[in-house]
N, C-alpha and C positions, 0 to 999 in steps of 0.2 A: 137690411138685416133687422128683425124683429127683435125682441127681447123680454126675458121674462123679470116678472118682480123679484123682490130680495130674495135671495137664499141665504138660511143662516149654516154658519159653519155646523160640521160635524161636530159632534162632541165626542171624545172619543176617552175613557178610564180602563184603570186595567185595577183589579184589585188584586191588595199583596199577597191577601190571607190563600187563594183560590189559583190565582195567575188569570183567574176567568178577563174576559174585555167586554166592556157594556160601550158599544157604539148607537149616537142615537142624535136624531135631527130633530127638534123641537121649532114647531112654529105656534103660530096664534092660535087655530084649532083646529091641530094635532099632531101627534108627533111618531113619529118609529124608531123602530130602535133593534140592537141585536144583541145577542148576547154570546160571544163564543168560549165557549168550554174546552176545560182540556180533554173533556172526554169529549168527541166530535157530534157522538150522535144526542150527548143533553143542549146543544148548541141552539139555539131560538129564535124566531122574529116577531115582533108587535107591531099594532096598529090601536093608536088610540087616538079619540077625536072627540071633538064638543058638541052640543045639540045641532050647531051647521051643517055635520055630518052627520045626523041621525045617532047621536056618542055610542057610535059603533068603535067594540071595541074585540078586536083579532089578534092572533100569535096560533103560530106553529112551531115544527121544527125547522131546524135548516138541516136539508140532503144535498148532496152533490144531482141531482138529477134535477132539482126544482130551482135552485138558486142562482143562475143564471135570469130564467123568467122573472122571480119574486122580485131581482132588482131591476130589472127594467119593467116592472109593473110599477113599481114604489116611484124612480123616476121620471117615467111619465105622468101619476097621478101629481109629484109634486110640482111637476113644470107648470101644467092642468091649471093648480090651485093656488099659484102666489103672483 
């Protein structure tokens, strides 16, 4: 069985003022994160990253038609890179 490097926990807040939830995995360089809203369709995802990655930095929405993909794109890139 192979194995990959560390992965750091989820982080996961919710803020009081909104109810919104900011979920986000932070590594050395880069990190994603989501944002989900109580209104579904202002709901979000990022991509941000250091000059290793070219400090490419991304976000969208989050839809029910893409977000399936988006995370097994996100999980595979971080298996990928630790």
């Amino acid at each position: 069985m192979s194995s990959v490097g560390k992965i750091p926990s989820l982080m996961i807040v919710q803020d009081p003022d909104d109810e919104s939830v900011l979920a986000e995995w932070i590594f050395k360089e880069f990190r994603i994160g989501f944002s989900f809203e109580k209104d579904e369709k202002e709901s979000s995802w990022f991509f941000v990253s250091t000059h290793t990655f070219d400090s490419l930095n991304t976000s969208g929405n989050i839809n029910d038609d893409t977000i399936d993909e988006l995370l097994l794109n996100f999980i595979q890139f971080v298996i990928s890179h630790v």
